[in-house]
Wavefront OBJ file of the C-alpha trace (Angstrom):
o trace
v -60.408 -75.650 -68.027
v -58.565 -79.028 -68.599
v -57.452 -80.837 -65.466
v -54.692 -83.244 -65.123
v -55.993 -85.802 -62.251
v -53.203 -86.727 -59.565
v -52.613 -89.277 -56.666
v -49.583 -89.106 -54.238
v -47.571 -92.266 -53.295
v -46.011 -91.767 -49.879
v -48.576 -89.718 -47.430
v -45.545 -88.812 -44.785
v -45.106 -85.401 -43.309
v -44.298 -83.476 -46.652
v -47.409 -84.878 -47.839
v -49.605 -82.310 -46.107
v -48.471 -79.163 -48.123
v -48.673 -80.712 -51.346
v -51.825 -82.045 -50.019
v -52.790 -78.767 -49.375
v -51.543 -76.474 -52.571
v -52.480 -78.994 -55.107
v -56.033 -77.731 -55.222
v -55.184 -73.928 -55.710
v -53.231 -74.785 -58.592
v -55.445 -74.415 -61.943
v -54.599 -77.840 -64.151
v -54.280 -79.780 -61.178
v -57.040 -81.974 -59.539
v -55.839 -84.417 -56.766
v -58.096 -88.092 -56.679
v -56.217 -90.007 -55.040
v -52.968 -91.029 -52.312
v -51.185 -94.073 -51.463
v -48.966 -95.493 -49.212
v -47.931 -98.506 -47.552
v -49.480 -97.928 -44.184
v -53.259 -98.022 -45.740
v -54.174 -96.183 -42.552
v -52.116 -93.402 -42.783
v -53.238 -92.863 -46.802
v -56.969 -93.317 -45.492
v -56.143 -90.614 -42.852
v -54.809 -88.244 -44.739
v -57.615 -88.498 -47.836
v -59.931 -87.924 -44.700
v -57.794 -84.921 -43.976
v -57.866 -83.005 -46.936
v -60.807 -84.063 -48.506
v -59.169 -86.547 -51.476
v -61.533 -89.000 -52.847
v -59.590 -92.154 -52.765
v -57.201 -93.916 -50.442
v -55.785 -96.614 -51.810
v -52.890 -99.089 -51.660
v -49.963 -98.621 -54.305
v -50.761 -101.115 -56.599
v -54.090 -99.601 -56.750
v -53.164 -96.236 -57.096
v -51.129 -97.495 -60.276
v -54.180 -98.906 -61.575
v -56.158 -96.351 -61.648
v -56.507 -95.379 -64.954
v -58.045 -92.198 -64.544
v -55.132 -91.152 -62.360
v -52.076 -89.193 -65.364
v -49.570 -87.887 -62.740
v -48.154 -89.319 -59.621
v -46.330 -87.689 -57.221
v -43.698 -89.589 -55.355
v -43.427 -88.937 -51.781
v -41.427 -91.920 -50.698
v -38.175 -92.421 -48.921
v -35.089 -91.231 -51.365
v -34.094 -94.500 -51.025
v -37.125 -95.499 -52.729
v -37.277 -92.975 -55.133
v -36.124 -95.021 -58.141
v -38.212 -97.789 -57.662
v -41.574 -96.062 -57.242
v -40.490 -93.628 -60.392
v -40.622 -96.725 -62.478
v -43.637 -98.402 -61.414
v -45.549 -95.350 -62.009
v -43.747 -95.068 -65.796
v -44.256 -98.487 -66.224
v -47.686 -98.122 -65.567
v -48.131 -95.634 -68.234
v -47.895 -92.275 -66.071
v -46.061 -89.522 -65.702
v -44.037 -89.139 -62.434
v -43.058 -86.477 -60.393
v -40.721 -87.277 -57.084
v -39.329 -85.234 -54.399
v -35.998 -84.488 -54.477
v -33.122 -86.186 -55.058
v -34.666 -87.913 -58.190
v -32.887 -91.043 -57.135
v -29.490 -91.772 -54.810
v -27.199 -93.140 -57.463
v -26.730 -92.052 -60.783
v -27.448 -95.682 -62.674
v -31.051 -95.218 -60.817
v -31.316 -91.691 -62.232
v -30.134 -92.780 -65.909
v -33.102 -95.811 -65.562
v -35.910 -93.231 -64.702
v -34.989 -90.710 -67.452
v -34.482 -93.641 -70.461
v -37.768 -95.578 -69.022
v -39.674 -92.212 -69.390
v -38.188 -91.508 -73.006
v -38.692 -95.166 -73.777
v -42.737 -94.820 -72.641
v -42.998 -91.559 -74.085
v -44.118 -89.725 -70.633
v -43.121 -86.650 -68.343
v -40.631 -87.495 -65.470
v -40.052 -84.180 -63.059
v -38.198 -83.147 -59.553
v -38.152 -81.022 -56.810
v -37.232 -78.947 -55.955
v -39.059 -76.375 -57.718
v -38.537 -73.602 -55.299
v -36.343 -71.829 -58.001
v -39.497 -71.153 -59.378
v -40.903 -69.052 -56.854
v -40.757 -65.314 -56.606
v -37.360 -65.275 -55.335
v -35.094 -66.891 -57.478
v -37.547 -65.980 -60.560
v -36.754 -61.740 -59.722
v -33.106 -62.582 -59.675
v -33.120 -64.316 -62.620
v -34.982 -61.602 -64.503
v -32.511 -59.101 -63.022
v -29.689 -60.583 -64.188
v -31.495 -61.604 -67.637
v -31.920 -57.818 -68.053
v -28.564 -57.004 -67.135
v -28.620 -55.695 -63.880
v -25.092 -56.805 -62.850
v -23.509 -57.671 -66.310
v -22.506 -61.126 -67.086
v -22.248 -63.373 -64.332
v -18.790 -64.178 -63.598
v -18.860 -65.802 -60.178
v -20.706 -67.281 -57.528
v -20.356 -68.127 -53.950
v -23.783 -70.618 -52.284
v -22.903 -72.114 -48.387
v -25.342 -74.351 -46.859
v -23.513 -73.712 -42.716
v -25.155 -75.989 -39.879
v -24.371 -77.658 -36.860
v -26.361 -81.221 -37.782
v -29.790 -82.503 -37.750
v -29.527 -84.433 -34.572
v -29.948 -81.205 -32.561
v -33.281 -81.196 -33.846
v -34.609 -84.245 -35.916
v -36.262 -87.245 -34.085
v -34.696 -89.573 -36.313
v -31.732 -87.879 -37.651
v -29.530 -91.245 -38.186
v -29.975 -91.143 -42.328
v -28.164 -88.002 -42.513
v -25.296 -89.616 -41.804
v -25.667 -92.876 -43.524
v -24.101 -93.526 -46.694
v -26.276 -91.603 -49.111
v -27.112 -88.930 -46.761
v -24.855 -85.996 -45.901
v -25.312 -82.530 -46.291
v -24.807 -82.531 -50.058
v -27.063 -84.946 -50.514
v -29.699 -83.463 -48.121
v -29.795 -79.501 -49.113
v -27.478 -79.529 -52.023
v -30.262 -80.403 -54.516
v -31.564 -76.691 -53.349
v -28.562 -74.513 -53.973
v -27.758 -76.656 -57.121
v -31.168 -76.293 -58.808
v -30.724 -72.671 -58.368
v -27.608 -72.109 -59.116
v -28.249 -73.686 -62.982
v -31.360 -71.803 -63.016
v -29.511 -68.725 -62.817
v -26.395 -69.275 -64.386
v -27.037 -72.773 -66.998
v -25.309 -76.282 -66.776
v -22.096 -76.680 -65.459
v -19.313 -78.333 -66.954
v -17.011 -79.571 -64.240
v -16.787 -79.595 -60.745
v -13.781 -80.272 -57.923
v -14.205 -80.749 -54.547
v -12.863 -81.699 -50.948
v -14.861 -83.520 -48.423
v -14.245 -84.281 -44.748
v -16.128 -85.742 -41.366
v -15.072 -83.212 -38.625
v -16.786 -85.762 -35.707
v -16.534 -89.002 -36.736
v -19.151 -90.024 -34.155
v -22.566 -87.287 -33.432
v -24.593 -87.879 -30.172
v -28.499 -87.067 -30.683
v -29.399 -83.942 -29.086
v -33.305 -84.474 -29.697
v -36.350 -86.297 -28.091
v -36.682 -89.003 -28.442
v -33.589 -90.248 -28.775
v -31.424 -87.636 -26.998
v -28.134 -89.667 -25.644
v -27.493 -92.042 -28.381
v -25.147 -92.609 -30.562
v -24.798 -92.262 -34.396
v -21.337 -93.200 -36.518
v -21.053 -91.266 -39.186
v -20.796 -92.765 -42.702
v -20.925 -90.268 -45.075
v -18.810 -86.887 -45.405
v -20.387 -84.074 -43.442
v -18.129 -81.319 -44.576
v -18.180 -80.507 -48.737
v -16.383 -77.583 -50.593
v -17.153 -77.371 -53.625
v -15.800 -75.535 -57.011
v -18.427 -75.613 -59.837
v -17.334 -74.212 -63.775
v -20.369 -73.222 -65.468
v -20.629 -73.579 -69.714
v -21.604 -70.009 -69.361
v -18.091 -69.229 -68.075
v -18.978 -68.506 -64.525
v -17.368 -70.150 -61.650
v -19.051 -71.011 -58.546
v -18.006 -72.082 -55.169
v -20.212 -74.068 -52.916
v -19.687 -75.478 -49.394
v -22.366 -77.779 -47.705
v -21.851 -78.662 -43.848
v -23.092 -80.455 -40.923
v -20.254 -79.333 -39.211
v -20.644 -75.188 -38.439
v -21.311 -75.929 -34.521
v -20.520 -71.806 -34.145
v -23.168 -70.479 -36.578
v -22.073 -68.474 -39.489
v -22.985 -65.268 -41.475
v -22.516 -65.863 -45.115
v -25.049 -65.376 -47.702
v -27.103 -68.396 -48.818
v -25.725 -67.082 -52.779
v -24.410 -64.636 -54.122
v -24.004 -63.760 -57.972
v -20.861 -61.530 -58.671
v -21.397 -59.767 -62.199
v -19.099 -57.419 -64.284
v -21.076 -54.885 -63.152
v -22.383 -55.526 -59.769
v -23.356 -57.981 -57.368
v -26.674 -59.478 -56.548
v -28.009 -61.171 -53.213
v -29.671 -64.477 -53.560
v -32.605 -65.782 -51.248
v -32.644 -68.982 -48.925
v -33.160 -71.220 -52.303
v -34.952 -73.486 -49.545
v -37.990 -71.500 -49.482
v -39.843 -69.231 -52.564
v -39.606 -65.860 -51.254
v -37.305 -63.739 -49.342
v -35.216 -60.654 -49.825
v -33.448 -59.947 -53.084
v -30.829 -57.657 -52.417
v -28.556 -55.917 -55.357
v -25.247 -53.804 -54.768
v -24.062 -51.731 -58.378
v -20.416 -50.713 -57.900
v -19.505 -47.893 -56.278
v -23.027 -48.248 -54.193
v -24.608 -49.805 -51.151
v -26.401 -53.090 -50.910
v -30.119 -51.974 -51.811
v -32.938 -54.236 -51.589
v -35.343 -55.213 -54.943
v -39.106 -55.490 -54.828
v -39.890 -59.322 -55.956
v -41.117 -58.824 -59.618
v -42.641 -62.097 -59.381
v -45.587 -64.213 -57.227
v -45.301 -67.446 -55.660
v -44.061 -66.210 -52.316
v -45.169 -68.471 -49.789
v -44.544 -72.467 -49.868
v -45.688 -73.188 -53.344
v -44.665 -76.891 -53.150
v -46.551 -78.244 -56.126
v -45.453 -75.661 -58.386
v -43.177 -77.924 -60.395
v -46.451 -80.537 -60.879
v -48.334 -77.353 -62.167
v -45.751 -76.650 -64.645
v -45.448 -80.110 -65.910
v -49.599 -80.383 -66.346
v -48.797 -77.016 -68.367
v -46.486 -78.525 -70.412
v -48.915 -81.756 -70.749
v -51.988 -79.285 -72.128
v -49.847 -77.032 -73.867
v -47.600 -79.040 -75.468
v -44.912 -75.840 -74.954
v -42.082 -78.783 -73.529
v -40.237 -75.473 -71.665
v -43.521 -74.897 -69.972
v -41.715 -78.014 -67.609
v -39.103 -76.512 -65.999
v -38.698 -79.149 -62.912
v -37.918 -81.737 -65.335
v -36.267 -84.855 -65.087
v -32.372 -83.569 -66.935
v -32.307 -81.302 -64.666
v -32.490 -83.530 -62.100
v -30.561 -85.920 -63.076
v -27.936 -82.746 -63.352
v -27.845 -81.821 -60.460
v -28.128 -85.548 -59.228
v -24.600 -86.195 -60.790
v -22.744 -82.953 -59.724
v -23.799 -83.953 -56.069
v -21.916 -87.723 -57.036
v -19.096 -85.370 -58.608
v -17.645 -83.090 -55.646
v -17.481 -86.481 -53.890
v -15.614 -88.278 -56.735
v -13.128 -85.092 -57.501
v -12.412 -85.201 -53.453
v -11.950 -89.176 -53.273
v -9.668 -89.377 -56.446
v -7.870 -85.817 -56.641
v -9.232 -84.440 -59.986
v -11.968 -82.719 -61.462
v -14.911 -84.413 -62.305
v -16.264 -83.086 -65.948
v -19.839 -83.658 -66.421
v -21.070 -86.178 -68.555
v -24.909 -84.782 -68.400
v -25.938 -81.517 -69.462
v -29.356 -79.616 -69.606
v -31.173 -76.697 -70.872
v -31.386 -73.155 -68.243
v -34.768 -73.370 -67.254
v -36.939 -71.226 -69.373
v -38.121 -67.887 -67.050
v -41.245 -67.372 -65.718
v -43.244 -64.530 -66.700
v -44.009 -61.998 -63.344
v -47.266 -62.882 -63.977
v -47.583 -66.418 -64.886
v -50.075 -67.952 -63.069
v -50.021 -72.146 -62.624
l 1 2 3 4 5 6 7 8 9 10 11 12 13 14 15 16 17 18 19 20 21 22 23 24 25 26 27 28 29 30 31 32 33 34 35 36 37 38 39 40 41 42 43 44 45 46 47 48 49 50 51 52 53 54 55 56 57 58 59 60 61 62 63 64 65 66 67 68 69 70 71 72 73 74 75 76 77 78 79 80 81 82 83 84 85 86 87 88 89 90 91 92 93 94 95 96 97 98 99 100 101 102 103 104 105 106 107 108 109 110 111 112 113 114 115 116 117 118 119 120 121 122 123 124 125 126 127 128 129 130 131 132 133 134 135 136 137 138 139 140 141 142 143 144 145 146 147 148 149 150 151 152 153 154 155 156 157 158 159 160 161 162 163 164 165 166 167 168 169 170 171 172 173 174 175 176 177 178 179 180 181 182 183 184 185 186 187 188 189 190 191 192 193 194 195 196 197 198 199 200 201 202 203 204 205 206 207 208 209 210 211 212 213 214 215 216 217 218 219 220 221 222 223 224 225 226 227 228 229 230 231 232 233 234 235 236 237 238 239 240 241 242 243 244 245 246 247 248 249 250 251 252 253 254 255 256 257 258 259 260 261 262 263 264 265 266 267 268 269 270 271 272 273 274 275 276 277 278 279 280 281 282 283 284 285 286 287 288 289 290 291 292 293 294 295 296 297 298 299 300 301 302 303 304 305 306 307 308 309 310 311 312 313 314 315 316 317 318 319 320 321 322 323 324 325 326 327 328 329 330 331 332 333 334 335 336 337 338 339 340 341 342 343 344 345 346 347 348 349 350 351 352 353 354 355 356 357 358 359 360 361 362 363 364
């Protein structure tokens, strides 16, 4: 069976599960990881069994090496994503794809312009999850989608994260941080969207860390930490999203909901590949739906297995992560904040196709 070989630029903590899944996954064969600290690569190659550690540069040149997967820093997304086109490779990074959208724009026209494969997480959307509720609603479970509502509720990473400072740096934020999630599934059930409004706030101007090892200090907030969002789908559908830092009392909404003409239909955490799909018809209780497709657990890596697809195939929908929608969802993010900041909608200037469905029993 034909292999595409991989190496991994950035060996931090969400190293390990690709580190781990990328072997299960059947055109996938992982040679090699990188990252600045040479150490930490060589440790984690000694980990998990990868061949070789080397430095970046080295990873690049390796020409048996077709698809990298970039595990750096967001705020070194963009740069790594273009060494590794540049280089003559195709490139998958975690998400965002980059932090502004001029970076984005330079990653998808330097892959067009080298002829090679750019994708994005995440690819959760493609788990068993999100894939049952978009064959539900494909086969008309609820009648056409008409509305949606997706909250993202927390109280703020410093309760929790050692190093929760970027969060609220410009650039960070709860859109920023978990809206790539809701976003990516939102267009996977319901297409592009068109144009978005928004309002955005910071409820506590200042956060004190909560967490070892920093507990007691001080962080000033940069960035807003409260977003509402309204999102008009080409499909017609219109969506309302709110992302926040800010919920110190917990909450009880759904993560999404999908309101149809003929019912309504429960959405799973789009932060993991699983869960509960629930479906209410009208006039009926909330009932819960067997998943109709695999891919339960933390499948990170499932994107990468979809691109190599594409890459033996040559079936282009076979990549579903793919670098438009990215760069979609990238600028919708940069929209609520522009609609809030100048007091209009912002209408999309990207577009992309509705990822193509998975088959219940595709296996990557």
């Amino acid at each position: 069976m034909n292999k595409m070989k991989v190496g991994i630029i950035g060996c931090g903590n969400i190293s390990a599960v690709y580190m781990k899944n990328i072997p299960s996954f059947a055109h996938l064969e992982l040679i090699a990881c990188a990252d600045i600290d040479v150490d930490r690569a060589k440790a984690r190659a000694e980990e998990y069994g990868i061949p070789h550690a080397y430095t970046v540069q080295e990873l690049l040149n390796d020409a048996n090496i077709d698809i990298v997967i970039n595990l750096t820093i967001p705020g070194a997304h963009a740069e790594v994503c273009l060494q590794v086109l540049e280089a003559g490779k195709h490139v998958y990074v975690e998400k965002p794809l980059a932090v502004t959208r001029e970076e984005g724009l330079r990653i998808l026209e330097a892959a067009r312009r080298k002829g090679l494969l750019v994708g994005s997480a995440p690819d959760t959307f493609l788990g068993g999850g999100i894939q049952t509720c978009v064959k539900l609603i494909n086969d008309g479970w609820i009648g056409t989608p008409i509305a949606a509502t997706a909250f993202m509720m927390s109280k703020g990473h410093e309760h929790w994260h050692p190093d929760p400072e970027f969060y609220y740096a410009k650039g960070g934020g709860p859109m920023f941080d978990m809206g790539p999630y809701y976003l990516t599934a939102l267009v996977a059930l319901l297409g592009p969207i068109r144009r978005v409004t928004g309002s955005t706030g910071v409820s506590f101007p200042e956060r004190t860390i909560k967490s070892e090892k920093k507990r007691g200090q001080k962080i000033t907030v940069e960035t807003p930490t409260h977003i509402a969002g309204v999102l008009d789908f080409h499909s017609g559908a219109i969506a309302t999203l709110v992302t926040s830092f800010d919920i110190m009392g917990g909450t009880q909404l759904p993560n999404i909901e999908i309101y149809g003409s003929h019912g309504s239909l429960r959405v799973p955490d789009p932060n993991t590949f699983g869960g509960q799909v629930m479906i209410r018809k009208n006039g009926s209780d909330w009932e819960p739906i067997p998943l109709s497709h695999g891919y339960k657990e933390n499948h990170r890596g499932l994107g990468v297995a979809a691109m190599a697809q594409a890459l033996i195939s040559g079936e282009s929908t076979a990549h579903r992560a793919n670098g438009e929608l990215a760069y979609h969802v990238l600028e919708a993010m940069h929209g609520f904040h522009d609609a809030s900041n100048e007091g209009k909608h912002y209408v999309m200037q990207s577009s992309c196709e509705k990822p193509a469905p998975l088959l219940p029993d595709s296996v990557l």
